[in-house]
N, C-alpha and C positions, 0 to 999 in steps of 0.2 A: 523197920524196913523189910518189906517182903522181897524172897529170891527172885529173880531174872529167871526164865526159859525161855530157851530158841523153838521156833514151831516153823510152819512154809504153807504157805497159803497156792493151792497153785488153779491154774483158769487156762480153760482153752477155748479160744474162737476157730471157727475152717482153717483160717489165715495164721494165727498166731499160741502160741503158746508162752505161759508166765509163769515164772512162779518166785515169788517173794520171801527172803527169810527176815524173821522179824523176833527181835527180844521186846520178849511183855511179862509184867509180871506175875508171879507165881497168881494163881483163882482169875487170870482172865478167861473167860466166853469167845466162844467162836465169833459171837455177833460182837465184840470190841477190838479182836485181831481182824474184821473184814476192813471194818472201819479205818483201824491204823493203818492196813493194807497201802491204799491208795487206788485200789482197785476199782471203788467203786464211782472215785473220780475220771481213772484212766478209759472206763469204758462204762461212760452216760446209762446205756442200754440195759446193762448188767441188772437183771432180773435175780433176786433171791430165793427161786422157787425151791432148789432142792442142794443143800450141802450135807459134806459128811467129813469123814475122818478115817484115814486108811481104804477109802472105799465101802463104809456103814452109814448109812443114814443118818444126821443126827439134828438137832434142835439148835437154835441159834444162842440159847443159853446155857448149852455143854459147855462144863468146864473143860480147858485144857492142860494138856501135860507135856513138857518137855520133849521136844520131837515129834510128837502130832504134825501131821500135812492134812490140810485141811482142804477139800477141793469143792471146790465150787460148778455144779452141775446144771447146765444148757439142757432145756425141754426138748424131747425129739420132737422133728418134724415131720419123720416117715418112722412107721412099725418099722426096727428093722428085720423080724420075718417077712413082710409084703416085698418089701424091697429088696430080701433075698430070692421070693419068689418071681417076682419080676425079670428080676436079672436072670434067672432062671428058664424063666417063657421064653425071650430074645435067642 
């Protein structure tokens, strides 16, 4: 019987912000705590394009570790240098 770790999954839309704590067992993957999330039920849209861990990049088949937050990262839709220069011209 492999140990338990707690880790936190967290997602933010404009609108809302989530974050999920979830006990999985000790050598799960990022990509098995999205899964158990529920997250990727709760929001159909949710694209996979870039997660990480603490704010690092990482693979959907990083292992995890006990306390790891794992965030799941929205592609921009504006550079935001342009759209600091923008707001800038006004």
């Amino acid at each position: 019987m492999s140990e338990m770790i707690t880790i936190e999954i967290a997602y933010a839309t404009p609108d809302e912000q989530v974050i999920v704590a979830l006990n999985l067992p000790e050598n799960s993957t990022v990509k098995t705590a999205l899964n158990d999330s529920g997250l990727l039920t709760r929001f159909p849209a949710l694209e996979l394009t870039a997660v990480g861990i603490f704010g690092k990049l990482c693979e959907l088949n990083q292992l995890l570790k006990a306390g790891d937050r794992v965030e799941i990262y929205r592609a921009l839709h504006n550079d935001p240098k342009e759209a600091r220069r923008q707001r800038a011209g006004r």
